[in-house]
DRENGU-272055 format. One record per residue (C-alpha): x, y, z; residue in three letters; residue number from 1. Coordinates in nm, 4 decimals. Example, Ala and Ser with C-alpha at 12.3 -4.5 7.8 and 13.67 -1.06 7.14 Angstrom:
2
+----------+----------+----------+-----+-----+
:     east :    north :       up :   r :   k :
+----------+----------+----------+-----+-----+
:   1.2300 :  -0.4500 :   0.7800 : ALA :   1 :
:   1.3670 :  -0.1060 :   0.7140 : SER :   2 :
+----------+----------+----------+-----+-----+
! end
This chain:
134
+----------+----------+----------+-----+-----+
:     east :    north :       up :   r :   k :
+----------+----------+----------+-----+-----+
:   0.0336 :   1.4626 :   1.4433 : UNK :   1 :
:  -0.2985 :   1.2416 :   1.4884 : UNK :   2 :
:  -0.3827 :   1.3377 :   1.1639 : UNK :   3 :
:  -0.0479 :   1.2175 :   1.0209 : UNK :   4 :
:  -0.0940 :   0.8941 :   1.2183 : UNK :   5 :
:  -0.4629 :   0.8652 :   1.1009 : UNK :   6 :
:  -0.3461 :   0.8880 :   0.7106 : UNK :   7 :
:  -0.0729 :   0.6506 :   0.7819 : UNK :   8 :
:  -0.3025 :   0.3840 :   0.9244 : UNK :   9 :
:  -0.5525 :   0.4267 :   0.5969 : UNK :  10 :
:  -0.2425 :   0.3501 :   0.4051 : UNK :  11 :
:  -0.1070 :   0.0668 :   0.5811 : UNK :  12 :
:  -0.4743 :  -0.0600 :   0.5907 : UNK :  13 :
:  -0.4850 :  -0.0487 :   0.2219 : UNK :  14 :
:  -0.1926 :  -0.2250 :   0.1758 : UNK :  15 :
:  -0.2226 :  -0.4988 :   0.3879 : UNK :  16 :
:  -0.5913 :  -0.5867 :   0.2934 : UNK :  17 :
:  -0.6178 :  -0.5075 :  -0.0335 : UNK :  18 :
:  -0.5643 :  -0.8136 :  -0.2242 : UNK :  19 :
:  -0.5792 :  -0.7318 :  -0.6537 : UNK :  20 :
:  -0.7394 :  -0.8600 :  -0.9606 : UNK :  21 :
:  -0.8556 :  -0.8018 :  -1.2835 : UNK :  22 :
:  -0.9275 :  -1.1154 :  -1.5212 : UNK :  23 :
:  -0.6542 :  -1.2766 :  -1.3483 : UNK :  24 :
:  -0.6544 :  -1.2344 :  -0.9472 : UNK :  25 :
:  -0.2620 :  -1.3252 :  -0.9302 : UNK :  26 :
:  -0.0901 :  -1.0902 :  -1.1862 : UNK :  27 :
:  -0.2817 :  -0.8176 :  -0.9926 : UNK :  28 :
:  -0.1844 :  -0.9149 :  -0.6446 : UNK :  29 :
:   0.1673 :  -0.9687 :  -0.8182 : UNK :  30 :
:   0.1749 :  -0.6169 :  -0.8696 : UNK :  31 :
:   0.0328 :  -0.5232 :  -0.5510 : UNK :  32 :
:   0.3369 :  -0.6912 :  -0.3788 : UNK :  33 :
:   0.5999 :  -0.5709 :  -0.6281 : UNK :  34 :
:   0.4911 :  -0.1895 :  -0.5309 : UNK :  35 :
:   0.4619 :  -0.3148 :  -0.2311 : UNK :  36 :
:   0.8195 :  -0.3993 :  -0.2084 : UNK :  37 :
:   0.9383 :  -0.0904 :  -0.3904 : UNK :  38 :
:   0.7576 :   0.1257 :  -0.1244 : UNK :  39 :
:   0.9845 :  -0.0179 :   0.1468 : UNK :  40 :
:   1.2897 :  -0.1319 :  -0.0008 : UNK :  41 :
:   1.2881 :   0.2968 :  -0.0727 : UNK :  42 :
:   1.1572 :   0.3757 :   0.2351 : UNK :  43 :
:   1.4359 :   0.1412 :   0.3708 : UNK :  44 :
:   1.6764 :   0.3500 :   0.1542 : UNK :  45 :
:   1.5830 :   0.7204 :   0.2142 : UNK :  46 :
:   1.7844 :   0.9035 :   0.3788 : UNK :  47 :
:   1.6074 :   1.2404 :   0.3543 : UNK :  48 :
:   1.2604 :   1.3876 :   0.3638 : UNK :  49 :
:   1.3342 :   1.4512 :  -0.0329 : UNK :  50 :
:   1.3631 :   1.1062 :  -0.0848 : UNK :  51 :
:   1.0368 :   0.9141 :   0.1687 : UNK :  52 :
:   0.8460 :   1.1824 :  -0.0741 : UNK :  53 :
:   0.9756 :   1.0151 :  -0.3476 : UNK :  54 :
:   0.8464 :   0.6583 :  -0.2569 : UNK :  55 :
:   0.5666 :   0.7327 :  -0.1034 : UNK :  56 :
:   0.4537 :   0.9242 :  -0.4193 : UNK :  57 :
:   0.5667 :   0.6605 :  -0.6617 : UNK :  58 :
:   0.3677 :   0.4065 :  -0.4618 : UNK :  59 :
:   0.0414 :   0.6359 :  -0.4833 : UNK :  60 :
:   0.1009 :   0.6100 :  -0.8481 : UNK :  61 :
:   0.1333 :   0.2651 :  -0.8194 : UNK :  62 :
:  -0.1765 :   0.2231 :  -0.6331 : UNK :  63 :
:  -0.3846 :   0.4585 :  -0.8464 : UNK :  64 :
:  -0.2811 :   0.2817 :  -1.1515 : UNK :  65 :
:  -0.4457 :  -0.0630 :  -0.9602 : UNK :  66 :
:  -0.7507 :   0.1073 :  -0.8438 : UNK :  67 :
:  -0.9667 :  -0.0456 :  -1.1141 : UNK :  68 :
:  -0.8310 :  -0.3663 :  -1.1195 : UNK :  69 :
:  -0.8866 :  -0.3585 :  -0.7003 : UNK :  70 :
:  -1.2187 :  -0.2641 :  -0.7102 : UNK :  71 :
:  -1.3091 :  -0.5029 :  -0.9863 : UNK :  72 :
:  -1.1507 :  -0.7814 :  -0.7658 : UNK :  73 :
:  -1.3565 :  -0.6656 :  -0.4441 : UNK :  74 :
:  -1.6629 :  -0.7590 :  -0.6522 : UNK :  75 :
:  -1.5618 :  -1.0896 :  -0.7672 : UNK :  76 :
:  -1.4114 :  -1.1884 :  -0.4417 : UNK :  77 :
:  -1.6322 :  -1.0763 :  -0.1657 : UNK :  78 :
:  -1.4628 :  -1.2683 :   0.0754 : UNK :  79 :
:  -1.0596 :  -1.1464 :   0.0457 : UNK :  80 :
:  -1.1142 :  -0.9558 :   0.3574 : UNK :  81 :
:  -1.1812 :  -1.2175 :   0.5884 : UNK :  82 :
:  -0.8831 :  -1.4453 :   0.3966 : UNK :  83 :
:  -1.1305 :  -1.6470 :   0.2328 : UNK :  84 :
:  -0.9480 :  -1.6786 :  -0.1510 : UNK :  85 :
:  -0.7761 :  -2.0357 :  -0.1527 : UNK :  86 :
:  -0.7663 :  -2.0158 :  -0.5547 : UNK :  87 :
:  -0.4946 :  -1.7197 :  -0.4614 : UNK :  88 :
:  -0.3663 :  -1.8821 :  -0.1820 : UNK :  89 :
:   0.0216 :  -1.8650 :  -0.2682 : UNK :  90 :
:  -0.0124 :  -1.5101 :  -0.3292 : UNK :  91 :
:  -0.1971 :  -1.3890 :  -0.0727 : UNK :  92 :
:   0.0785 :  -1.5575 :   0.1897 : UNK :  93 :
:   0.3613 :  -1.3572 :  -0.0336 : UNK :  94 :
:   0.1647 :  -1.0637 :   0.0513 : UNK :  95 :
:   0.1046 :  -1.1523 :   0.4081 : UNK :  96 :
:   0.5305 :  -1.1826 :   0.4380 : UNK :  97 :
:   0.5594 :  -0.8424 :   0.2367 : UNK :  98 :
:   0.3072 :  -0.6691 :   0.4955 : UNK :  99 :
:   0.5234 :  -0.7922 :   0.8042 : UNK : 100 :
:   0.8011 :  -0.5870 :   0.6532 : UNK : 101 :
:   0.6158 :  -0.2772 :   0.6645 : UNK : 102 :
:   0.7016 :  -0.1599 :   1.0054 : UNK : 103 :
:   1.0492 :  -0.1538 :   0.9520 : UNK : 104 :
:   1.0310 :   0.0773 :   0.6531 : UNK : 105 :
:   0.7669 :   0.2902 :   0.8344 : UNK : 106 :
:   0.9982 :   0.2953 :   1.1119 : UNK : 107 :
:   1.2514 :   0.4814 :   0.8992 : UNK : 108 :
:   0.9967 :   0.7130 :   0.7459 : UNK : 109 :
:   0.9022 :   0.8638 :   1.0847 : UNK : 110 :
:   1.2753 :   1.0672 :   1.1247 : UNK : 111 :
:   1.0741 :   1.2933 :   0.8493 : UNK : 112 :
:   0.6976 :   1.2789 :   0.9057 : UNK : 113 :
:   0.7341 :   1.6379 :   1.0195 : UNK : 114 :
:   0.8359 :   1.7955 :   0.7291 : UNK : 115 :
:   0.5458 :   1.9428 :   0.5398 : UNK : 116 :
:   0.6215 :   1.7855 :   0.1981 : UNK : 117 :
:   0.6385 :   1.4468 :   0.3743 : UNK : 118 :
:   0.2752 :   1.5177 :   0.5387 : UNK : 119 :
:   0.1825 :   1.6973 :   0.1852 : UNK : 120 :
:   0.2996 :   1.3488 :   0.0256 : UNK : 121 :
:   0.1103 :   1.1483 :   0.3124 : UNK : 122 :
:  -0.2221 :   1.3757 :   0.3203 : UNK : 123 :
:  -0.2468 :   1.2790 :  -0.0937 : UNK : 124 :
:  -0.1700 :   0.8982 :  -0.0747 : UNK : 125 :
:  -0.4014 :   0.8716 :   0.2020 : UNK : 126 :
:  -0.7035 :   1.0085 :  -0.0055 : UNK : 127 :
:  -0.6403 :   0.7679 :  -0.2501 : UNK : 128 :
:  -0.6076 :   0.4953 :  -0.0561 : UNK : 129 :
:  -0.9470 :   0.5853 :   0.0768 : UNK : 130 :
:  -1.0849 :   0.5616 :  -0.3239 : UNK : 131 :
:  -1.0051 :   0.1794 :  -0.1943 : UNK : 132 :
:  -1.2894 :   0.1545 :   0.0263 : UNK : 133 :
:  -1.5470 :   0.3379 :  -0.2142 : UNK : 134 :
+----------+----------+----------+-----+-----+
! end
């Protein structure tokens, strides 16, 4: 179960720090919050361990399909961590207000975190979420 939690927190991490960009910081964060959303308007929704599986694997995809653009940003802004990116600003609070929704969906999500193809699902978003921080 620690290990559950521990995969959990390296996704949540990601999500709530990890602020996007390619050429253009905002379309990147833009699509950081609108998987963001997706992720817990269907964890929100699920109503079985068939369907948190479901999101939380679409939203890996999501994520993995950012990866570049997220690492490239990392590099240009060295200081998003510490909330230091007032040309992004705007976005950053919309992601900041997406992020405070979290807990509810995660809330949800926990009815099932015992089912193996929920950790399964968990285990593999977690180790890409961790591609984040390389």
């Amino acid at each position: 179960m620690k290990r559950i939690y521990g995969i959990l927190a390296i996704a949540l991490l990601s999500v709530f720090f990890v602020f996007g960009c390619g050429s253009d910081g905002s379309s990147v964060l833009k699509k950081q919050i609108k998987a963001s959303e997706n992720y817990i308007n269907g964890m929100s929704d699920a109503k079985s361990a068939d369907d948190v599986v479901k999101v939380i694997d679409n939203f890996t995809e999501d994520m993995i399909a950012l990866l570049p653009e997220l690492q490239e940003f990392e590099k240009k802004y060295p200081g998003y961590r510490e909330g230091r990116v007032p040309e992004l600003e705007e976005d950053v609070k919309a992601m900041e207000e997406v992020s405070q929704k979290m807990s509810g969906a995660m809330s949800n999500m926990m009815k099932y975190m015992m089912d193996p193809k929920v950790q399964a699902a968990m285990t593999r978003m977690g180790e890409e979420m961790s591609k984040l921080e390389d």
